[in-house]
C-alpha positions in Angstrom: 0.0 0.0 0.0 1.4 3.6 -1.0 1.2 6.5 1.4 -0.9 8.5 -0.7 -3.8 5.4 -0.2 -3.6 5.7 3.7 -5.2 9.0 4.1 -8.9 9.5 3.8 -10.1 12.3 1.8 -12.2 13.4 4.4 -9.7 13.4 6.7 -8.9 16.9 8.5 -5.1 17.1 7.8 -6.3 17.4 4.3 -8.1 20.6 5.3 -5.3 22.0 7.1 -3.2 21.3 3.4 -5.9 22.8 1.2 -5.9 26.1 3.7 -2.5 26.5 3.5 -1.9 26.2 0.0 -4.8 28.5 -0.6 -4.0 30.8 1.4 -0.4 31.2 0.5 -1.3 31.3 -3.6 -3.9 33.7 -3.0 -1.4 36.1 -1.1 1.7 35.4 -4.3 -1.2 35.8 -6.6 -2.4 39.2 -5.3 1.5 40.4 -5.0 2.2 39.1 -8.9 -1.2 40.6 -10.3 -0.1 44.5 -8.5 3.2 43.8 -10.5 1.7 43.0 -13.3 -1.1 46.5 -12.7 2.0 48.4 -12.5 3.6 47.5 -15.8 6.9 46.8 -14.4 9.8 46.3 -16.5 10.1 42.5 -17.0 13.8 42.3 -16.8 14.6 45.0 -14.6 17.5 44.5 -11.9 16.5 47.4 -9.9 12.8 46.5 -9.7 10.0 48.8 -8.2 8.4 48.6 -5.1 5.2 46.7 -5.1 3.0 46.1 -1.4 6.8 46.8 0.2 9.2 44.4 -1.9 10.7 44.7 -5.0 9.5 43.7 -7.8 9.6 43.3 -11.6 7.3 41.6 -14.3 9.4 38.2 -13.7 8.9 38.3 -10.5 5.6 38.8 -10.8 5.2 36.2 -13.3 6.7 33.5 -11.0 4.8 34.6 -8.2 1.2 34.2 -10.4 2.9 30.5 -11.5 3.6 29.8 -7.8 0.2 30.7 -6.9 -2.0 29.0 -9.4 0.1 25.8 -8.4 -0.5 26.2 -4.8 -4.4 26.5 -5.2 -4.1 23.6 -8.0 -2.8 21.9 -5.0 -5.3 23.1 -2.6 -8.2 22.0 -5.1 -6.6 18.4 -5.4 -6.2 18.2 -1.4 -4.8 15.3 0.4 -1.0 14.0 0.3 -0.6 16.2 -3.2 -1.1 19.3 -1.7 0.8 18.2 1.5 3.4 17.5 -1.2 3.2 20.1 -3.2 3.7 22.9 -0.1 6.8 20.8 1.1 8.1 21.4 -2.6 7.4 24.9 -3.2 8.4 25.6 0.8 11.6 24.4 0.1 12.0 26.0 -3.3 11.2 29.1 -1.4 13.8 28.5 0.8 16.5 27.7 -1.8 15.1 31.0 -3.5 16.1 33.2 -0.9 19.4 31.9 -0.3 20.1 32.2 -4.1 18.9 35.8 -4.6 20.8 36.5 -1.1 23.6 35.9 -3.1 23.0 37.6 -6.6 21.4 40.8 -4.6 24.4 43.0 -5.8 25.0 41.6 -9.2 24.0 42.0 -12.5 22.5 38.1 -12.2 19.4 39.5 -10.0 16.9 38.8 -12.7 14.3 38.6 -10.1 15.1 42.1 -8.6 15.2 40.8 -5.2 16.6 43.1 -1.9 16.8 41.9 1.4 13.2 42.2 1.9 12.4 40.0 -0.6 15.1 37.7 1.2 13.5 37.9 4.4 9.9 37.5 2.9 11.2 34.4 1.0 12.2 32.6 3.6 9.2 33.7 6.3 6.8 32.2 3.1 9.0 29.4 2.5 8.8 28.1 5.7 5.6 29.2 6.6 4.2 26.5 3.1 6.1 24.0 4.8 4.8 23.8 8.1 1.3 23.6 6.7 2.1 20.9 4.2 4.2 18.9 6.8 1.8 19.2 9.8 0.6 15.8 11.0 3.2 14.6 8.5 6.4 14.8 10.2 6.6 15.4 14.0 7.8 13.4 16.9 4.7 12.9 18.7 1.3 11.9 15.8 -1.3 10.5 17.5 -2.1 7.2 17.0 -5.0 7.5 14.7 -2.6 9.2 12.4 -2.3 7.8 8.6 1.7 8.4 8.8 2.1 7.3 12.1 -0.2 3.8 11.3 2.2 3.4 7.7 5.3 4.4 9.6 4.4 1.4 12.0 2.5 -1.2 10.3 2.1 -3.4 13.9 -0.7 -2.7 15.9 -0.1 -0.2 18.9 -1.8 -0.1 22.3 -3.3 3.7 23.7 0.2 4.2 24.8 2.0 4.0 21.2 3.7 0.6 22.3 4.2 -2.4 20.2 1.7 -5.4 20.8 2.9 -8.9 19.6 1.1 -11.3 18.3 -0.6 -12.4 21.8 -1.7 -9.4 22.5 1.2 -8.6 24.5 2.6 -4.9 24.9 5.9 -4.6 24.7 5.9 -1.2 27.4 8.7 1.0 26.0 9.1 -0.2 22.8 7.3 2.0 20.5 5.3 0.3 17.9 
């Protein structure tokens, strides 16, 4: 069985995915369509300031891209759009250390200053908590899908393993 088969499609972490990938596209779609209502230069290294960071019609352009496939995520729901904010949190991420180091060059296609830099990484990691919460922790309860495919032997209230007999083995997760 895959992982993308053990969780329900009602089930509420899906609702927490959807939000966050909708929420985060509509915000990168709002920023890319005011770059795009300013008629910004497309390649433009000194970009203008749109809603506090700098931007230019690539920027915006990536930003309307980014947004239409986080609420194509939040439409699917489920492990894709858990998926897809883990991707585009890291990409974020990666972004800002990139454009960190282009900022002074004639390579910053994206026109990106430190507050771009700042607001990369805030978003990035920001996608990522919502597409990895009840995903990756230390402590998922035990009615969680990951936690049940992450330990495929039946588990008393505690989290311990139970052998065959019914016996739990106190200490010894599951």
């Amino acid at each position: 069985m895959k992982l993308h088969d053990e969780l329900p499609v009602d089930h509420r972490l899906s609702q927490v995915y959807r939000v966050g990938a909708g929420l985060c596209g509509a915000a990168l779609l709002v920023f890319g369509c005011l770059g795009f209502a300013d008629g910004l230069s497309f390649f433009s290294t000194s970009g203008e300031t749109v809603a506090g960071l700098s931007s230019n019609g690539l920027l915006s352009l990536v930003s309307v891209v980014t947004a239409v496939v986080l609420v194509g995520g939040a439409v699917i729901g489920g492990n894709t759009a858990s998926t897809i904010n883990i991707a585009v949190g890291a990409l974020f991420v990666l972004s800002g250390f990139v454009n960190l180091a282009l900022m002074d060059s004639s390579a910053n296609i994206l026109a990106f200053r430190i507050q771009n830099v700042l607001f990369s990484f805030v978003m990035g990691l920001v996608i990522a908590t919502f597409g990895m919460y009840g995903r990756v922790s230390g402590k998922l309860p035990l009615d969680n899908p990951y936690w049940r495919h992450r330990h495929p032997r039946p588990a008393d209230e505690d989290g311990n393993a139970v052998l065959s007999g019914g016996t739990a083995l106190p200490g010894r997760p599951a």
